[in-house]
C-alpha positions as CSV (number, residue, x, y, z in Angstrom):
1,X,-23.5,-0.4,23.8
2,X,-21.6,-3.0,26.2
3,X,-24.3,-6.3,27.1
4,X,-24.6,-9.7,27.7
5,X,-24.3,-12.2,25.1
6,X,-24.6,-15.6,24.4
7,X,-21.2,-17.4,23.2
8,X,-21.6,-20.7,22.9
9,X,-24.8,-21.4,24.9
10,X,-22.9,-19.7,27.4
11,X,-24.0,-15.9,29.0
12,X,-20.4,-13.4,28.0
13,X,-20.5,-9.8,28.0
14,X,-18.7,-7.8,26.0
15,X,-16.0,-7.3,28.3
16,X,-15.1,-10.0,28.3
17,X,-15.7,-11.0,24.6
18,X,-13.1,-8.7,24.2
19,X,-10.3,-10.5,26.4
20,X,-11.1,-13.4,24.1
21,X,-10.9,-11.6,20.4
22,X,-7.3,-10.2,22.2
23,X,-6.4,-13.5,23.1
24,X,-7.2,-14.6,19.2
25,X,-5.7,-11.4,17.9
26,X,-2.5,-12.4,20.1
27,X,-2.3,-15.8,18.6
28,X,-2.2,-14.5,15.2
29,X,0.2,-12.1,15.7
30,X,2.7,-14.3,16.9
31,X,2.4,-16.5,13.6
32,X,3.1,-13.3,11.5
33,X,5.8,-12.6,13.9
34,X,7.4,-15.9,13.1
35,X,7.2,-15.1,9.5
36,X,9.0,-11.4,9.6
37,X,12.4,-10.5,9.6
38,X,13.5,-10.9,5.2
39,X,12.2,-8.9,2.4
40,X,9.9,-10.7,0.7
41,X,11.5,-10.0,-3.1
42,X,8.9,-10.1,-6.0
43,X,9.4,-8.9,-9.5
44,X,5.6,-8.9,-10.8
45,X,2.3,-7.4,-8.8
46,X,1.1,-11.5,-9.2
47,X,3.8,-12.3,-7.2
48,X,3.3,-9.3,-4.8
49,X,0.0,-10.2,-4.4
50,X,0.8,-13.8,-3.5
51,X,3.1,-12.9,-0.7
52,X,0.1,-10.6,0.4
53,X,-2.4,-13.2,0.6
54,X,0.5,-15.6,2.2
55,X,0.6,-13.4,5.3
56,X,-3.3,-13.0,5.5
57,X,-4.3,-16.9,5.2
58,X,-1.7,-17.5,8.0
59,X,-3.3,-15.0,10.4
60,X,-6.5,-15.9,9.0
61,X,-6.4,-19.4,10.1
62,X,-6.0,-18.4,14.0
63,X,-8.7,-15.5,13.8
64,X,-11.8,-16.5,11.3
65,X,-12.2,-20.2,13.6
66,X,-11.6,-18.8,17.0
67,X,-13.8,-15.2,16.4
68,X,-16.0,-17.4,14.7
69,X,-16.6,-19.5,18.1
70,X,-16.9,-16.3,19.6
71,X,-19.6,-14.6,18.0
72,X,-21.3,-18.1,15.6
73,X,-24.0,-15.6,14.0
74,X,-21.4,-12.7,12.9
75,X,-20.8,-11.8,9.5
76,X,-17.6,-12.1,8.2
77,X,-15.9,-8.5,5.6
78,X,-13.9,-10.7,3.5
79,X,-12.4,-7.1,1.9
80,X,-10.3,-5.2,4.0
81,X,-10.5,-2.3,1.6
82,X,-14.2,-1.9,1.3
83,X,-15.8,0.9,2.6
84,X,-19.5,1.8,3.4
85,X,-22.5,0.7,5.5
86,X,-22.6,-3.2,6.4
87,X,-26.0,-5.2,6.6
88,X,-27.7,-5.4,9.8
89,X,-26.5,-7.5,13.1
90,X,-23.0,-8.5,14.2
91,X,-19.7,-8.5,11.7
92,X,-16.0,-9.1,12.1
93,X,-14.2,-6.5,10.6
94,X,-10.5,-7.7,10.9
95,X,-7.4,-6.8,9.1
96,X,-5.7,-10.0,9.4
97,X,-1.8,-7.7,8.5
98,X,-2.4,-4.2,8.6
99,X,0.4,-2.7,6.7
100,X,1.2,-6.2,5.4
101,X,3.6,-4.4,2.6
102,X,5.3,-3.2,5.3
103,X,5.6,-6.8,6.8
104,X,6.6,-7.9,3.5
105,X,10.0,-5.7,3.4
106,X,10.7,-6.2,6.9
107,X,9.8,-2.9,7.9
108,X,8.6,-3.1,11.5
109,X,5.2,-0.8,11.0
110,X,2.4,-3.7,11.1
111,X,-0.4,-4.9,13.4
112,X,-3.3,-7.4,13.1
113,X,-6.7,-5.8,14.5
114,X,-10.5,-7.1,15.1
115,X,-13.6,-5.3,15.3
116,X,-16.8,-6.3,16.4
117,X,-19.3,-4.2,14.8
118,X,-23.4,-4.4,15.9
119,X,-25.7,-2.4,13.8
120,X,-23.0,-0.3,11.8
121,X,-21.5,0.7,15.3
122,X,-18.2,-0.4,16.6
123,X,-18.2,-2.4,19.5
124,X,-14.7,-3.4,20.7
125,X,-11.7,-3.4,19.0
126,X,-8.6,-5.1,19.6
127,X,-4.8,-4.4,17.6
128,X,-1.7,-6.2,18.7
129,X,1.7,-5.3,17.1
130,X,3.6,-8.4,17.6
131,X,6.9,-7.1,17.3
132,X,6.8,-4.7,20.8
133,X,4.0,-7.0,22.0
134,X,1.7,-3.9,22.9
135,X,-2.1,-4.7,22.6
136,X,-4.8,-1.9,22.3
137,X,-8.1,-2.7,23.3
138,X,-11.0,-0.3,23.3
139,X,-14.9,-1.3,24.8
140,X,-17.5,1.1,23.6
141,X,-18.4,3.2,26.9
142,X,-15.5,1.5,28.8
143,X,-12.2,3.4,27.1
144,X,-9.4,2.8,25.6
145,X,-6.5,1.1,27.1
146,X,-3.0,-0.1,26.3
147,X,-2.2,-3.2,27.8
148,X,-4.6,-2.4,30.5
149,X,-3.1,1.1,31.2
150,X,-5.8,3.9,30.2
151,X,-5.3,5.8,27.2
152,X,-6.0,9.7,26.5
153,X,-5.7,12.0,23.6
154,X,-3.6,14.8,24.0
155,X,-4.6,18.0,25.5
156,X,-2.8,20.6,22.2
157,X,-5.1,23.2,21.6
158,X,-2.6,25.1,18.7
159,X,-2.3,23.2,15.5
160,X,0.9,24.9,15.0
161,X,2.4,23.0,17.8
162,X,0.9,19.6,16.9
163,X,2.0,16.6,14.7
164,X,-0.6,15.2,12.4
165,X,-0.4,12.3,10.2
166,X,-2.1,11.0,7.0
167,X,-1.9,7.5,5.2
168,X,-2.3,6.4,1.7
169,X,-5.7,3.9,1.9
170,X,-4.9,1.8,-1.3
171,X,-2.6,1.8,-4.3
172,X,-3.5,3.1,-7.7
173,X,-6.1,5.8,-6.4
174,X,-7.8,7.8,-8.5
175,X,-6.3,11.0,-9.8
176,X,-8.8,13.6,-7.9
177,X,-8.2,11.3,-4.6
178,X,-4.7,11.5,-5.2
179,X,-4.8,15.3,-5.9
180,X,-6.8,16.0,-2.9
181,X,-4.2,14.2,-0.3
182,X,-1.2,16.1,-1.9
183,X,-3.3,19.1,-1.6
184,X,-3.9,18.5,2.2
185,X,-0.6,17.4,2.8
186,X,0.4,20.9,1.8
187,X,-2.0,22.8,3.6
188,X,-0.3,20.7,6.6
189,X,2.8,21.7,6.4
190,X,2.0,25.5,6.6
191,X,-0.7,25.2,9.2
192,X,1.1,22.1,11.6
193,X,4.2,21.6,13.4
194,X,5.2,18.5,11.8
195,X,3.4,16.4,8.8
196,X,3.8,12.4,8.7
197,X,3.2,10.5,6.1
198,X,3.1,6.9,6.1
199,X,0.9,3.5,6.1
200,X,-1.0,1.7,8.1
201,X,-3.5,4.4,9.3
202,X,-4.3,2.4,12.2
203,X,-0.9,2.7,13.5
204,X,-1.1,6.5,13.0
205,X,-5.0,6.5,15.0
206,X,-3.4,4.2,18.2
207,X,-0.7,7.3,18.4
208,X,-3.6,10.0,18.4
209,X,-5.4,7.8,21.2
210,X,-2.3,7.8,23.3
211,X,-1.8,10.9,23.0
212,X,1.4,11.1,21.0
213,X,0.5,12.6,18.0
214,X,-2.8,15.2,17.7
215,X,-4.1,14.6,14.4
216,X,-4.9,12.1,11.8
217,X,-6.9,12.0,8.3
218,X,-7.1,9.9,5.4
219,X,-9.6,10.6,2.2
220,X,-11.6,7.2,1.7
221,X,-13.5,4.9,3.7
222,X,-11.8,1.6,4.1
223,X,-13.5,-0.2,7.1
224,X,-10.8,-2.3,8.5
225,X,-8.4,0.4,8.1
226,X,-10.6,3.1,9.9
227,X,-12.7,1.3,12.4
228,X,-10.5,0.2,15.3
229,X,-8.8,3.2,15.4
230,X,-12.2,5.5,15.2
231,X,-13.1,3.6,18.4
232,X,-9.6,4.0,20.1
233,X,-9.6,7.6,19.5
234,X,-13.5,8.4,20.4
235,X,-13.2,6.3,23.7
236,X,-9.8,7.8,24.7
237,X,-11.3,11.3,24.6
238,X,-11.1,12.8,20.9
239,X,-13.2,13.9,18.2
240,X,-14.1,11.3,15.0
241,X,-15.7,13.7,11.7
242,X,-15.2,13.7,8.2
243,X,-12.6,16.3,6.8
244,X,-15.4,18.9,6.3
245,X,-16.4,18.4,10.3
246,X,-19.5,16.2,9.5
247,X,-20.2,12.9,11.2
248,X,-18.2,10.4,10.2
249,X,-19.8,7.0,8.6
250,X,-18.3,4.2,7.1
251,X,-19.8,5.4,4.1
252,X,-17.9,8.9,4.6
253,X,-15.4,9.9,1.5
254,X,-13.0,11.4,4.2
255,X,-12.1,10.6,8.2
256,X,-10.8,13.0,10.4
257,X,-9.5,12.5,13.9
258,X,-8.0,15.0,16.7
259,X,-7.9,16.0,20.1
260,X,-10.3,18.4,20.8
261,X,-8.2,21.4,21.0
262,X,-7.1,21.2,16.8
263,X,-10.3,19.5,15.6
264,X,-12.1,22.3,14.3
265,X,-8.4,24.0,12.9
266,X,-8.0,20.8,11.3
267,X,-11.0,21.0,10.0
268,X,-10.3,24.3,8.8
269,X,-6.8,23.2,7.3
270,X,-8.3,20.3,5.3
271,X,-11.7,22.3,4.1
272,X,-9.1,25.0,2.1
C-alpha cells in the first residue's frame, strides 16, 4: 500500500513519511523522558486523571503540529481507547503515552507510537521507548525493523514451549469481559509455557514481532492500543485474527497474534 504523496506541495512517499513521523515520535519521547523518574502520587481518580492528561498534552504538543505538517488532510482519533471502523481517507492514530500509568509510577514499561491509517488499513507505524532509545518502525509491504535491523517472529511451532502474553485494554471493564480474560488466562497456563500479564499491549506485540515472545491476545478493540503492533507483527512474518481465528478488524471484540507455528493452538486455547 506504500506510494507517493504530497507533503507540503512537495512529492514524499511513504518511506519516507515514515522517517519523519519517527523523527516526531522521537521528539516526543524525549519530553516524556524528561518528565519520568518520581511516582506521580494522587489520592482521587480526578487527580489521576490529571496527571494522565499532563503526560499526553506534553507529547501531544511535539506530535499533533509536526504529523499534522506531515499529512495536512488526516484525521486526527482524539480517543485512544476507541475501537471500530474510522471514516474514510487518512487518520493519525497515536498514543501520545502508551502505558502512561506505568509512566506515572515510574515504572519503566511505556512508549509513544503513531499510525498512519488510509482506508481502515494501517500504513506505517512508528513506537519509540524513550528510556532504551529503541524505535520500531514498520512500512506496509516493506517489514518491520528495529532501529533499522529487520525484525522476525519466532519460528515455535509447540504452544507448550512458548510464552504468550495478554494485557488489560481499559479499567473498569465489564464483568463478562473481565470473566472472559481470567478464563483465557487460565486456559494459558495449562496449554503455554509461560503466561504474562501486564499493560501496554503494544509493548507485549513489539516482543512477538521480534521474536521474543510467540503469542499475544487482548479481548477488545482499542485502536491505538492494537494498531501499531498488528502492523509490526503482520510485516515481521506472523499471523493477526481475532481469538476465534477470524480476520481481525478494528471493529473485532477480540485480537489475536502469533507466529505461525501456535496460531491455530492459540486459537484453539482461547476458543475453549
Amino acid at each position: 500500500m506504500s506510494g507517493t504523496l504530497q507533503v507540503s506541495g512537495a512529492a514524499v512517499s511513504d518511506a519516507e513519511l515514515l522517517d519523519e513521523t519517527a523523527l516526531a515520535v522521537r521528539a516526543a519521547g524525549s519530553v516524556l523522558r524528561e518528565r519520568f523518574g518520581e511516582v506521580v502520587r494522587y489520592r482521587t481518580r480526578e487527580e489521576l486523571m490529571s496527571a494522565l492528561a499532563a503526560n499526553d498534552d506534553a507529547a501531544l504538543a511535539i506530535l499533533r503540529p509536526r504529523l499534522t505538517r506531515l499529512r495536512p488532510g488526516a484525521g486526527w482519533v482524539e480517543d485512544e481507547l476507541d475501537g471500530g471502523a474510522l471514516p474514510p481517507g487518512e487518520w493519525w492514530v497515536v498514543d501520545p503515552a502508551e502505558g502512561n500509568v506505568n509512566h506515572l509510577h515510574a515504572l519503566q514499561e511505556w512508549a509513544v507510537t503513531a499510525t498512519l491509517v488510509r482506508e481502515n488499513q494501517p500504513v506505517l507505524t512508528v513506537v519509540h521507548l524513550p528510556l532504551t532509545g529503541e524505535t520500531y518502525t514498520a512500512l506496509t509491504g516493506a517489514g518491520a525493523h528495529l532501529d533499522g535491523r529487520p525484525l522476525r517472529v519466532s519460528a515455535t511451532a509447540d504452544l507448550g514451549l512458548g510464552i504468550v502474553a495478554t494485557s488489560q485494554a481499559r479499567p473498569e471493564e465489564d464483568e463478562q469481559v473481565v470473566r472472559r480474560v481470567g478464563s483465557s488466562i487460565t486456559s494459558m497456563l495449562f496449554d503455554a509455557l509461560v503466561v504474562r500479564t501486564a499493560v501496554p499491549a503494544t509493548l507485549h506485540l513489539v516482543d512477538v514481532a521480534a521474536g521474543r515472545t510467540d503469542v499475544f491476545w487482548q479481548f477488545a478493540s482499542a485502536r491505538a492500543d492494537l494498531l501499531p503492533g498488528a502492523l509490526l507483527v503482520t510485516e515481521a512474518g506472523g499471523r493477526i485474527s481475532d481469538a476465534e481465528g477470524r480476520p481481525w478488524t478494528p471493529r473485532s471484540e477480540s485480537f489475536l497474534a502469533a507466529a505461525p507455528g501456535v496460531h491455530a493452538q492459540a486459537v484453539a486455547t482461547l476458543s475453549r
